[in-house]
C-alpha positions as CSV (number, residue, x, y, z in Angstrom):
1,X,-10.6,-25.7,111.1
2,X,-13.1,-24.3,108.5
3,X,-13.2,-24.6,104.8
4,X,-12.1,-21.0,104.8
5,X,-9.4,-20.8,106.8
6,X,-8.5,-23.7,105.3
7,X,-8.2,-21.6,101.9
8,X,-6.7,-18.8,103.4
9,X,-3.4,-20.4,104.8
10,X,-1.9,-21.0,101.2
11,X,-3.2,-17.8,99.6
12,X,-1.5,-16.5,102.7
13,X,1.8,-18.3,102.0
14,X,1.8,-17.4,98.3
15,X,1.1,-13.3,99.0
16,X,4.4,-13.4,101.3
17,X,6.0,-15.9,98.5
18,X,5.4,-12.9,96.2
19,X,6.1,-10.5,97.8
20,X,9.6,-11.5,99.5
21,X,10.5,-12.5,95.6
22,X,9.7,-8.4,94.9
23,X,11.7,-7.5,97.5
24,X,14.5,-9.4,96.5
25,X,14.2,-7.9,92.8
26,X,14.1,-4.4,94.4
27,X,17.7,-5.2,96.0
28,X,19.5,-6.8,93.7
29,X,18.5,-4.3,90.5
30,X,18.5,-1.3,93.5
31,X,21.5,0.3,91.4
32,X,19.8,0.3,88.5
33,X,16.7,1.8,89.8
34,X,18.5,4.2,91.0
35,X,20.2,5.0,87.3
36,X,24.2,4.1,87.9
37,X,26.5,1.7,89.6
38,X,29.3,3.6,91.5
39,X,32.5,1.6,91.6
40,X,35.1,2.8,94.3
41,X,38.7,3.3,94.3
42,X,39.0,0.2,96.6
43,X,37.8,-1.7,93.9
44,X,39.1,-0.3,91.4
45,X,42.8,-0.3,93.1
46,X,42.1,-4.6,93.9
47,X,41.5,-4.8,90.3
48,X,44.6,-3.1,88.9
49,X,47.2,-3.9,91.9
50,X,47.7,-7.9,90.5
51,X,48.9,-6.5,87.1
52,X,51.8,-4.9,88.8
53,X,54.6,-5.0,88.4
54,X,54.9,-3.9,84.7
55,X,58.6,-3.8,82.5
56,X,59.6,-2.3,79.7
57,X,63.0,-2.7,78.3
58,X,65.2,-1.0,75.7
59,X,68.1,-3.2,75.7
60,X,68.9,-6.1,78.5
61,X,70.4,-3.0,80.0
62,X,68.1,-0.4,80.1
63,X,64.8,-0.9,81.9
64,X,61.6,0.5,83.4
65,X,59.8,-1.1,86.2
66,X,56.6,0.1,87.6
67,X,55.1,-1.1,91.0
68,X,52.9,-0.4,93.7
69,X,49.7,1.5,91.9
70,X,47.4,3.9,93.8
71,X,44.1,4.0,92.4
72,X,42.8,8.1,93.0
73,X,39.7,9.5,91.0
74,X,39.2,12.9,90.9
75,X,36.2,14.8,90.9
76,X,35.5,16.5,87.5
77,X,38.1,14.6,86.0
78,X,36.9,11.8,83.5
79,X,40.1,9.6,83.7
80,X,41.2,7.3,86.4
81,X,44.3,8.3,88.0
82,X,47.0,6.3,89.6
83,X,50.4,6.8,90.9
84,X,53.4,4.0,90.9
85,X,56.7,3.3,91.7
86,X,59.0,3.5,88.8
87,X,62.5,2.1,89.1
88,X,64.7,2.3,86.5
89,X,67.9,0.2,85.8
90,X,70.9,1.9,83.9
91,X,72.9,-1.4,83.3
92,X,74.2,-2.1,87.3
93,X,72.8,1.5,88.5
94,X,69.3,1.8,89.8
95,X,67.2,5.3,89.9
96,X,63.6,5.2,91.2
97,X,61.1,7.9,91.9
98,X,57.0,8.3,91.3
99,X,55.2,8.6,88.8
100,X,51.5,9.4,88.0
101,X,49.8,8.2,85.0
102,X,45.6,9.0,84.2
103,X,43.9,6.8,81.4
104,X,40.4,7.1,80.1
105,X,37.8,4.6,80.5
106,X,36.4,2.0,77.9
107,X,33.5,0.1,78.4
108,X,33.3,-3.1,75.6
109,X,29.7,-3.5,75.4
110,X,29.8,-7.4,74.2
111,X,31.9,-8.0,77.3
112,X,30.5,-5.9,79.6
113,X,33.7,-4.9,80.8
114,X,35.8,-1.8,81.5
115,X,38.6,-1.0,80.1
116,X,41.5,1.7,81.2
117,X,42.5,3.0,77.9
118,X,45.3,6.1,76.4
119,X,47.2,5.7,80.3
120,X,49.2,8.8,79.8
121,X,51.8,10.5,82.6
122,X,50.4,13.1,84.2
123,X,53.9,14.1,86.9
124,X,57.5,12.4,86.9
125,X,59.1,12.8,89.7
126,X,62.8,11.1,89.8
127,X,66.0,12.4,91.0
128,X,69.3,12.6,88.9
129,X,68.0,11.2,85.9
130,X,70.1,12.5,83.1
131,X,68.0,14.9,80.2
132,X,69.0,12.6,77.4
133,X,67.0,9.5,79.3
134,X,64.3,11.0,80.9
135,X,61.9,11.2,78.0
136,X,62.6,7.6,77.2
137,X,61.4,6.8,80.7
138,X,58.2,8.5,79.9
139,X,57.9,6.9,77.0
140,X,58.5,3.5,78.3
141,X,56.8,4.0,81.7
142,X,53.6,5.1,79.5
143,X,54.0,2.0,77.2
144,X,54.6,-0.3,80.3
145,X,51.5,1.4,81.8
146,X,49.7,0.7,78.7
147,X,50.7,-3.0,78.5
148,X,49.5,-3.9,81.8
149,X,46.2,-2.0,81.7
150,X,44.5,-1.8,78.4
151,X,44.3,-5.4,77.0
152,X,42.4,-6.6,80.4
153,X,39.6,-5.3,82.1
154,X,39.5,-3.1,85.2
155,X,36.0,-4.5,86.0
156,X,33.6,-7.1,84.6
157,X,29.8,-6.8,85.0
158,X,28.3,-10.2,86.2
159,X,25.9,-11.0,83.5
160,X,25.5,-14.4,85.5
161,X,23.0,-12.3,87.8
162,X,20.0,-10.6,86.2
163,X,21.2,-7.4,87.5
164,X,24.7,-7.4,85.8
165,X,23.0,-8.9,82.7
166,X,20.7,-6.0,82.7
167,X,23.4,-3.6,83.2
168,X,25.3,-5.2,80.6
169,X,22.8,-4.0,78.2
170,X,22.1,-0.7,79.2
171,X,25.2,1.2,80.0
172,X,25.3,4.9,78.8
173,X,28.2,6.6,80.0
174,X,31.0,5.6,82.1
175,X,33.1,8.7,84.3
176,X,34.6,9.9,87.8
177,X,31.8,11.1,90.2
178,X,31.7,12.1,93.7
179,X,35.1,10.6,94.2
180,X,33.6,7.3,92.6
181,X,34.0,5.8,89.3
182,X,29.9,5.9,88.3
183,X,28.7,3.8,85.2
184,X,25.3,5.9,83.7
185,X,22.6,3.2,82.8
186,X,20.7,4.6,79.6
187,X,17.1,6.5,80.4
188,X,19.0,8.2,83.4
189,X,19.7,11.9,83.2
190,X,23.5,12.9,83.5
């Protein structure tokens, strides 16, 4: 083997080194290149589902109990929207129906976490409910809704990862997109 060659075979071995390290840079910051992350319902739905079910209680008697989300984001819309079971217990008497509930979200820069915040009810659907209780059960279904969704986050940006820890940092705007939940990185057009 000749002095050259001999040179050649690491210089070789580096070049493909290099440029197998670029290639992995170009796939793990690929949605950031490409200006947003989109974040499905799936995702969004496996995030939400374990803080379910939610209670809110008047008295020992009179309760709310929500169960069962749906994750659904709407195009246009610039809320996440979700519809639940809601059972409600009048002392030994049970009512339940569907409900469906929209909050705005939050994203907690520090944190780099979303947050689903100002979850208000958006359609009540429940059968013989009397007047006089059904806008407590909006109340309490909203507060209930509130309670299990806005004090944790919906999603949490890895900052363990150089992608998620550049993310972290650069996050613009945060709203419902092709039937996806897209997080805007800043230098990206809308």
């Amino acid at each position: 083997m000749s002095n050259a060659s001999y040179l050649r075979r690491p210089l070789i071995v580096c070049m493909a080194l290099l440029a197998a390290a670029a290639l992995s840079c170009c796939g793990a910051l690929g949605p950031i290149a490409s200006g947003h992350l989109d974040i499905d319902a799936t995702e969004l739905q496996s995030r939400i589902e374990p803080r379910f079910p939610a209670r809110h209680c008047k008295t020992s008697l009179l309760c709310v109990e929500l169960a069962n989300p749906l994750v659904t984001l709407s195009e246009g819309d610039d809320r996440i929207g979700f519809t639940v079971d809601v059972r409600i217990v009048f002392g030994t008497r049970d009512r339940t129906g569907r409900i469906s509930l929209a909050g705005r979200p939050r994203y907690v820069q520090s944190q780099g976490q979303l947050f689903l915040d100002d979850a208000e009810i958006t359609h009540f659907e429940m059968a013989g409910v009397p007047d006089e209780y059904a806008d407590w059960i909006r109340t309490a279904a909203t507060l209930a809704a509130r309670n299990a969704l806005q004090a944790q986050a919906v999603y949490t940006l890895d900052d363990g990862t150089a992608k998620g820890a550049l993310a972290k940092r650069t996050i613009k705007n945060v709203r419902v997109a092709e039937g996806k939940l897209r997080v805007t990185f800043a230098g990206t057009p809308q």
